[in-house]
N, C-alpha and C positions, 0 to 999 in steps of 0.2 A: 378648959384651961390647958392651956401648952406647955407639955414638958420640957424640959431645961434640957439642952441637948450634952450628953456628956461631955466632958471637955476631951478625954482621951479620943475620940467620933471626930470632932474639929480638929481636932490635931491632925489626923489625918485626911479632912479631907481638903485643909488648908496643905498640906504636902503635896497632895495628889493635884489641886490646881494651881501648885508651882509650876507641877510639868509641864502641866497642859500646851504652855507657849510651843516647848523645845519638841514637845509630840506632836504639835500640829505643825512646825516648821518643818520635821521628816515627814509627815504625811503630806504636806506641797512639796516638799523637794523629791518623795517617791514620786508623786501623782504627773510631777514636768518632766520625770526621768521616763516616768511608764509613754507618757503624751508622745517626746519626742522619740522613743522608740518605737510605739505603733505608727508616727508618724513618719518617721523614717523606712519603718517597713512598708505604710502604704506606696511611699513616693516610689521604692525598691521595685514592688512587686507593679507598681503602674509602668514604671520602663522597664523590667522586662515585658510585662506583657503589650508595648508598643513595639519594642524592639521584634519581639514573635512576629507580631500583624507586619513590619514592615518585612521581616527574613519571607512570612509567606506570601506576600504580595511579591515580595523578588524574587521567588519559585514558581509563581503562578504567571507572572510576567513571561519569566524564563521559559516554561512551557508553552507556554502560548506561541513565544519567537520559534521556539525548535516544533511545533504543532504547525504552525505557518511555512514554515522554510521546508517541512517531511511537505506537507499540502502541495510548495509549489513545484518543487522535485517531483512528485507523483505526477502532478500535469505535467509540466516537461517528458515525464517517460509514456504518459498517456495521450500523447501528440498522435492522430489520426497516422497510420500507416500508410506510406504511400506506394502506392501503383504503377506500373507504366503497362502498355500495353505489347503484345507479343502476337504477333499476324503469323498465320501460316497457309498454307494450301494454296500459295499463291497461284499457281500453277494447273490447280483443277477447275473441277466446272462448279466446285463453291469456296470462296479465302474465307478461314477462321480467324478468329483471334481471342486472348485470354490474358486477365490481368494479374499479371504478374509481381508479386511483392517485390520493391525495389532493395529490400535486404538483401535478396540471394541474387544480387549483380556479383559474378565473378566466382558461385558455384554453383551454375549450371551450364550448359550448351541448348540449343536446338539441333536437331538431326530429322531431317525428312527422308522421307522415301515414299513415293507413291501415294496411296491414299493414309499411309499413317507419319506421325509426328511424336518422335520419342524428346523428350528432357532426359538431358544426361547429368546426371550428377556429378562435377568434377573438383579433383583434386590435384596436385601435381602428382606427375605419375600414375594418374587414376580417373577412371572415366566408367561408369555402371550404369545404366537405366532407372529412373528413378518410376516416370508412368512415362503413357503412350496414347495419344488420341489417335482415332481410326473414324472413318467415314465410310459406310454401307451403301447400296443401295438397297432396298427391299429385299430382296432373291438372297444378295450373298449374306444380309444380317440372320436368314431366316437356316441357312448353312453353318454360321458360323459364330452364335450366341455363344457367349461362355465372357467376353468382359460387361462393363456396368452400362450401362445403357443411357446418355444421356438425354433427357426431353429438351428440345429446342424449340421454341416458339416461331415457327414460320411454315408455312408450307413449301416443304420440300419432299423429294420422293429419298432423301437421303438418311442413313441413320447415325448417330456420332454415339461414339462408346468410348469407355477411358480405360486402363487398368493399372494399377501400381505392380511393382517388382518385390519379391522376397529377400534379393540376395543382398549382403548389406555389405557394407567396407570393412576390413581387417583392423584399422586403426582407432580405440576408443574413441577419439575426438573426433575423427570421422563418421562413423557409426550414430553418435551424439547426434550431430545434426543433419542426417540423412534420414535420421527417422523422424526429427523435428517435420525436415520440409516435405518428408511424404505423411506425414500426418495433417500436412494442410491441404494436400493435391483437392480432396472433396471440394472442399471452401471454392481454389481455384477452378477448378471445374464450372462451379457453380456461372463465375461470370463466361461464360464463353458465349461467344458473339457469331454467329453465323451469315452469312451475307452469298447472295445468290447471283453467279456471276451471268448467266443464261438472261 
């Protein structure tokens, strides 16, 4: 059998589901406030993090332009060097010739004498020996070893040797590239061309 529920029980729980309406109306009116503020933070946090992908897409872009434009600047400056050729000993019983970087048009000379051929190193005012080719035959190279010796490919009874000079220019900027263009004499050297006039 069921007890009779007190009346002072009912009383109260007929109060407590007066509220019920006005407490479940704040609990939908928190629950659209909580909604539209996660949802507004999601929509927030979606552009900025579109706005990021697009800033580093336009940094990656951007390097990529200035990565391309360094790229085509490098090949521009890595353009194949050019040469022209420089004959000498025209006058013996064998013409040389050597090629010549077309940079140092305008600070050098040629100077012959006899069997040798000096590069002069010039500047306004200034005129120094920079190297020297020489041609032996047999007898006098075997007198007179002391420059570098160059192997020519041909048969000749002749001997071709080079030497660079120590003395350098007074003028820093001078100096600069005097020791540049005897720091390549080797290189140059290297192509020299022999031609046998006999």
């Amino acid at each position: 059998m069921l007890k009779k529920i007190p009346e002072a029980f009912r009383e109260k729980f007929a109060a407590y589901s007066a509220k019920l309406p006005a407490l479940n109306q704040k609990n939908v009116a928190l629950a659209v406030i909580v909604f539209i503020f996660l949802a507004s933070a999601s929509l927030y946090a979606r552009q900025v993090a579109r706005e990021n992908r697009e800033r580093i897409n336009r940094e990656i872009e951007e390097a990529l332009r200035k990565a391309q434009s360094e790229k085509e600047a490098a090949e521009k400056k890595a353009e194949p060097r050019q040469f022209s050729r420089l004959s000498f000993f025209l006058s013996g019983p064998v013409n040389a010739s050597l090629a010549m970087p077309e940079d140092w048009e305008g600070k050098y000379r040629k100077k012959e004498s006899g069997n040798r051929m000096t590069i002069m190193f010039i500047r306004p005012e200034l005129e120094i020996p920079l190297f020297a080719v020489r041609y032996y035959s047999e007898d006098e190279w075997a007198k007179n070893k002391g420059a570098k010796e160059i192997e020519v490919e041909k048969e000749a009874e002749f001997i071709f040797a080079y030497e660079t000079f120590a003395d350098n220019p007074t003028k820093e900027e001078d100096v600069a590239a005097f020791v540049k263009m005897r720091g390549e004499v080797k290189n140059i050297m290297a192509s020299l061309k022999v031609y046998d006039r006999r």
